[in-house]
ZAMARGU-4260 file (C-alpha; in steps of 0.2 Angstrom, whole numbers, plus 5000, padded with zeros to 4 digits):
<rodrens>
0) 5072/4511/5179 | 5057/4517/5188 | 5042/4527/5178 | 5027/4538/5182 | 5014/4529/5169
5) 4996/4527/5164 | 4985/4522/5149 | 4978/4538/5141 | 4960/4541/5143 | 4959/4527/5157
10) 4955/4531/5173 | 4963/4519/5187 | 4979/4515/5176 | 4992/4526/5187 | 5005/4516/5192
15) 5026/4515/5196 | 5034/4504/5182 | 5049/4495/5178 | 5053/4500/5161 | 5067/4499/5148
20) 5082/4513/5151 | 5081/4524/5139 | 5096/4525/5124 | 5101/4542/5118 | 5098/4542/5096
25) 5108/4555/5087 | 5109/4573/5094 | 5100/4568/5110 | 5105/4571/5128 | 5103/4559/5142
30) 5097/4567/5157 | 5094/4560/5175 | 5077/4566/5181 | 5078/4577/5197 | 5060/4582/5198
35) 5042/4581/5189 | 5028/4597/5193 | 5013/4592/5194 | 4997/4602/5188 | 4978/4602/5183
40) 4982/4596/5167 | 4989/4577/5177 | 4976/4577/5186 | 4963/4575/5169 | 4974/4564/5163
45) 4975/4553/5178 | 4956/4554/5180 | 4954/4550/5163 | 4945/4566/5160 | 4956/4571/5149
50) 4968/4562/5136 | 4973/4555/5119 | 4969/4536/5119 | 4977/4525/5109 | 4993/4514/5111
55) 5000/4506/5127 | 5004/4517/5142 | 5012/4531/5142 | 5025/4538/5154 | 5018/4555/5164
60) 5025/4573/5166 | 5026/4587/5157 | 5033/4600/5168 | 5053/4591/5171 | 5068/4595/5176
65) 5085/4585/5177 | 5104/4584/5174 | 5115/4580/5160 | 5123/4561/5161 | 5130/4561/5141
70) 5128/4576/5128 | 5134/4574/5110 | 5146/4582/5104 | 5146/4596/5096 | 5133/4603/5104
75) 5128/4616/5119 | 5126/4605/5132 | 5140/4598/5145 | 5134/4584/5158 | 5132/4591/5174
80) 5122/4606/5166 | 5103/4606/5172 | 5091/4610/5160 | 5071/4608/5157 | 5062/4597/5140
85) 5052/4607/5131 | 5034/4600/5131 | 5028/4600/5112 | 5034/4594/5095 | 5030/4603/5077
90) 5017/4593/5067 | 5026/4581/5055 | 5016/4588/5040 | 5022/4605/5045 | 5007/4617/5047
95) 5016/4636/5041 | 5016/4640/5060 | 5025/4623/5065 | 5037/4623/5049 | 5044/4642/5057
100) 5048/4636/5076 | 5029/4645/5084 | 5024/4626/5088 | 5014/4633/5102 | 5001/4640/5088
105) 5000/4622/5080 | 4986/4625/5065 | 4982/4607/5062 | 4985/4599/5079 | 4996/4585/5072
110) 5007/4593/5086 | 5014/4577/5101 | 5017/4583/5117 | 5028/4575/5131 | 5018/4567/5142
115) 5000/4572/5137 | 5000/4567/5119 | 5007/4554/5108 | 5025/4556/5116 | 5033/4548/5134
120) 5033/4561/5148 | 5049/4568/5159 | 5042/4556/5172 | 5056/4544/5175 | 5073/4542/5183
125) 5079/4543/5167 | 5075/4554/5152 | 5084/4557/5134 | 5078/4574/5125 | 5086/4581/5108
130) 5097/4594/5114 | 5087/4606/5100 | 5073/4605/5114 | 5081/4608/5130 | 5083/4623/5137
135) 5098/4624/5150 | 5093/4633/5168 | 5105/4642/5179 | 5112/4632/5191 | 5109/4646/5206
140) 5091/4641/5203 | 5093/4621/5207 | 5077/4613/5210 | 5068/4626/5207 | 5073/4625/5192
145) 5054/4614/5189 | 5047/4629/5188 | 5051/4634/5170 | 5038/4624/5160 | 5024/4635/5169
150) 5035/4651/5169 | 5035/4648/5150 | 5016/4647/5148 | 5017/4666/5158 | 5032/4671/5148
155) 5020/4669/5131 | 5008/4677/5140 | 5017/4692/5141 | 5024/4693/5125 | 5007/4691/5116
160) 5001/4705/5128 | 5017/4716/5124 | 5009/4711/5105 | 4993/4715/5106 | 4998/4733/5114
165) 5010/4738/5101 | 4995/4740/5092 | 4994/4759/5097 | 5002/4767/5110 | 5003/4756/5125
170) 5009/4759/5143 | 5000/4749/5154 | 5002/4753/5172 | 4989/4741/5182 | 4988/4723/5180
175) 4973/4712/5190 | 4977/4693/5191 | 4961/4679/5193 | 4968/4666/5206 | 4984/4663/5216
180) 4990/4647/5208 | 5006/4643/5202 | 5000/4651/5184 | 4992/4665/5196 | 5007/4670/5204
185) 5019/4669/5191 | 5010/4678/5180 | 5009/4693/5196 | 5029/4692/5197 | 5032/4693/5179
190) 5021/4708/5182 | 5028/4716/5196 | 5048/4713/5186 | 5038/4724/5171 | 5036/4737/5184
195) 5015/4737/5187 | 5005/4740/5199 | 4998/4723/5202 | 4982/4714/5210 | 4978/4697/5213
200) 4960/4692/5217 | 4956/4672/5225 | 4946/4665/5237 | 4959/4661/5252 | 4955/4671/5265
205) 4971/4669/5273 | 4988/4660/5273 | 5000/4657/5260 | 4992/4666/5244 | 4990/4683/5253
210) 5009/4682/5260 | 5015/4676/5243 | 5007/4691/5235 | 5014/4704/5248 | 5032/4696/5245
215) 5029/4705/5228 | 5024/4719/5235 | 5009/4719/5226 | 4990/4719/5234 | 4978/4705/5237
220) 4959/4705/5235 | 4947/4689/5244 | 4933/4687/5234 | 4927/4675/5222 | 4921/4689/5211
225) 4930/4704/5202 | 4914/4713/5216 | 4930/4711/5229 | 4945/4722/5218 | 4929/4736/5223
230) 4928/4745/5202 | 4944/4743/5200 | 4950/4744/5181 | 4966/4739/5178 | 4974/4741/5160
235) 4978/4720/5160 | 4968/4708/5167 | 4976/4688/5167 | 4963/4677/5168 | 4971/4661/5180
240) 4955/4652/5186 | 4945/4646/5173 | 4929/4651/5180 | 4916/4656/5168 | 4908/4669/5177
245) 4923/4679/5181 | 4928/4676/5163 | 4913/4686/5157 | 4916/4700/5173 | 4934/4701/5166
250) 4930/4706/5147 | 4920/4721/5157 | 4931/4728/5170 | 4947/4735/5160 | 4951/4750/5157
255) 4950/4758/5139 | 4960/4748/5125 | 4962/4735/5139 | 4968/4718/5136 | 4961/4701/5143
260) 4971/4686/5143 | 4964/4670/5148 | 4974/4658/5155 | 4963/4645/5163 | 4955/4631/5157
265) 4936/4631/5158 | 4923/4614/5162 | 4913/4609/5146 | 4894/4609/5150 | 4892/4623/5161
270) 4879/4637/5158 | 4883/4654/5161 | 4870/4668/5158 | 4878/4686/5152 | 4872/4700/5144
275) 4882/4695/5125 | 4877/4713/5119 | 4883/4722/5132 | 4900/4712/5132 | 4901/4716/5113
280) 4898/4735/5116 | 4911/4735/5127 | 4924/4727/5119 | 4922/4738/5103 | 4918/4755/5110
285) 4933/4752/5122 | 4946/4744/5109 | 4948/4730/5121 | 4956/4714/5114 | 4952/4697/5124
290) 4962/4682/5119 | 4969/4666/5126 | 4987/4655/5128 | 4992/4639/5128 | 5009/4631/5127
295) 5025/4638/5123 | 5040/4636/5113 | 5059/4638/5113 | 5060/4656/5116 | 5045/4657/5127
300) 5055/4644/5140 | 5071/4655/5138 | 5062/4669/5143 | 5055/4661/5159 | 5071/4653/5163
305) 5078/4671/5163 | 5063/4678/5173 | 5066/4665/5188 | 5085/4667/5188 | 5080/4686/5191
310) 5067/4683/5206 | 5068/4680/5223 | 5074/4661/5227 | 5064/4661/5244 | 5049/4667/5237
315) 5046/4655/5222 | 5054/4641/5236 | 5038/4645/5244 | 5028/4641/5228 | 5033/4623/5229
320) 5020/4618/5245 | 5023/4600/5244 | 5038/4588/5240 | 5034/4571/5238 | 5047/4554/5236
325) 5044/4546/5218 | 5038/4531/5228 | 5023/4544/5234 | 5018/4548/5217 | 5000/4546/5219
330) 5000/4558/5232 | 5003/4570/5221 | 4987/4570/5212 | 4974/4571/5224 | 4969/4588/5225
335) 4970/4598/5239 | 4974/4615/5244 | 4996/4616/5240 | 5000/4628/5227 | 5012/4618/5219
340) 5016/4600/5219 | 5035/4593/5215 | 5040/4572/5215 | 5056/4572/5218 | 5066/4558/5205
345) 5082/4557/5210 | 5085/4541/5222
</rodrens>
């Protein structure tokens, strides 16, 4: 069968190769691939700028989605059910947070992850899973189904926030998002299905992103800078773009006992100047909390497989801006201006 691979932390390895087909072990499904989401996290890993090196290739893609062939029995899974992989794997020591099912908070990161570290990716027209790690995704949704692995990340999100605000009494009622990516826009309609007031900032001036951000009947701000939302202080800010400046504008622009989740990933070696004593005076005066999310784990995909079955199918069909053939899969990683990028697997 055909494989999305590469050699970890080699840049120029990205390739479409014959490989074995895969044998389900005991408990395992085995899964046709249907389609492979592609994010920012590929991209390092097919520039080489990010990775785990070490070993042979490796087969790509984290973000899955396929259909049952074989389930064993006994278990919840029937073939013809779609479902999603979960990403990441407990630490085999286990660390306390690993050993009690929150993976996603891995202590000692001894952690493996589906096609980013130390395990084979969903990247292939084939694919076995243990059926303890898949999580099964309503059929009404179909290929769009892809979505859930990112949905999961926003569904922690959430829940840490909800968290953090039972701290006191807690009612937000505004939320600001940083940048109308996939992570961007997810995390807007998960706010709009809690019932916020939302706003999302980017730089598009026009286009898709604005339109998107209508369809939720939320309000869209161009700008690169939190200058364009014009003092607006919302009670929740999620950070989506990484950008070090706006992370710093962020931790100063909430309301009181405002919470700041970061969600994007930030480049090493760049300097940004900021005022650290006037952050810090904000931040404790104001009871504002600041904290950032990676991952997610069983429950976390549950939740987001349950907040896309609940949204509109048109609007999170306009999510997925490019649709690529598996024998296209390079395409997929050059960046450019799609929101989200889908290889289709399925022949």
């Amino acid at each position: 069968m055909r494989a999305i691979t590469l050699v970890p932390g080699k840049q120029g390895t990205l390739g479409l190769t014959e490989v074995p087909d895969p044998r389900p072990g005991p408990g395992e499904l085995l899964v046709q691939g249907l389609a492979l989401g592609v994010c920012g996290t590929d991209r390092e890993l097919v520039s080489g700028e990010y990775g785990f090196p070490g070993g042979g290739p490796m087969v790509l893609g984290h973000e899955s989605l396929g259909r049952v062939l074989q389930a064993p029995d006994g278990s919840a899974f029937s073939p013809g059910d779609l479902v999603v992989g979960v990403v990441r794997r407990p630490d085999p020591v286990p660390c306390g947070a690993c050993a009690r099912g929150e993976f996603d908070m891995c202590r000692n990161g001894e952690y493996t992850e589906r096609g980013i570290k130390g395990r084979d990716g969903y990247g292939s027209e084939r694919w076995t899973v243990e059926a303890g790690y898949a999580v099964r995704v309503d059929p009404a949704l179909g290929m769009l189904g892809v979505l859930v692995e990112p949905a999961s990340v926003l569904a922690k999100a959430w829940e840490h926030i909800e968290r953090i605000g039972s701290r006191a009494w807690f009612q937000p009622e505004r939320l600001l998002v940083t940048g109308a990516g996939p992570i961007g826009l997810l995390a807007a309609l998960m706010g709009r299905q809690r019932g916020l007031e939302v706003h999302v900032m980017d730089r598009a001036a026009s286009g898709l992103k604005p339109e998107l951000v209508a369809g939720l009947g939320a309000t869209y701000h161009q700008g690169g800078d939190l200058d364009a939302v014009g003092g607006y202080l919302p009670d929740l800010i999620i950070e989506a773009t990484g950008s070090g400046p706006l992370i710093f504008q962020a931790m100063l622009s909430t309301a009181s006992a405002g919470i700041v989740c970061l969600t994007g990933v930030s480049s090493a070696g760049r300097q940004v100047r900021a005022d650290a004593g006037l952050i810090n005076r904000d931040i404790v005066l104001e009871n504002d909390v600041v904290f950032g999310t990676v991952n997610a784990n069983l429950r976390h995909y549950r939740a987001a497989a349950t907040a896309l079955g609940e949204a509109d199918r048109s609007w999170l069909d306009a999510l997925i801006t490019r649709r690529l053939p598996m024998e296209e899969f390079g395409a997929a990683f050059d960046t450019g201006e799609h929101i989200k990028v889908v290889i289709t697997l399925e022949v």
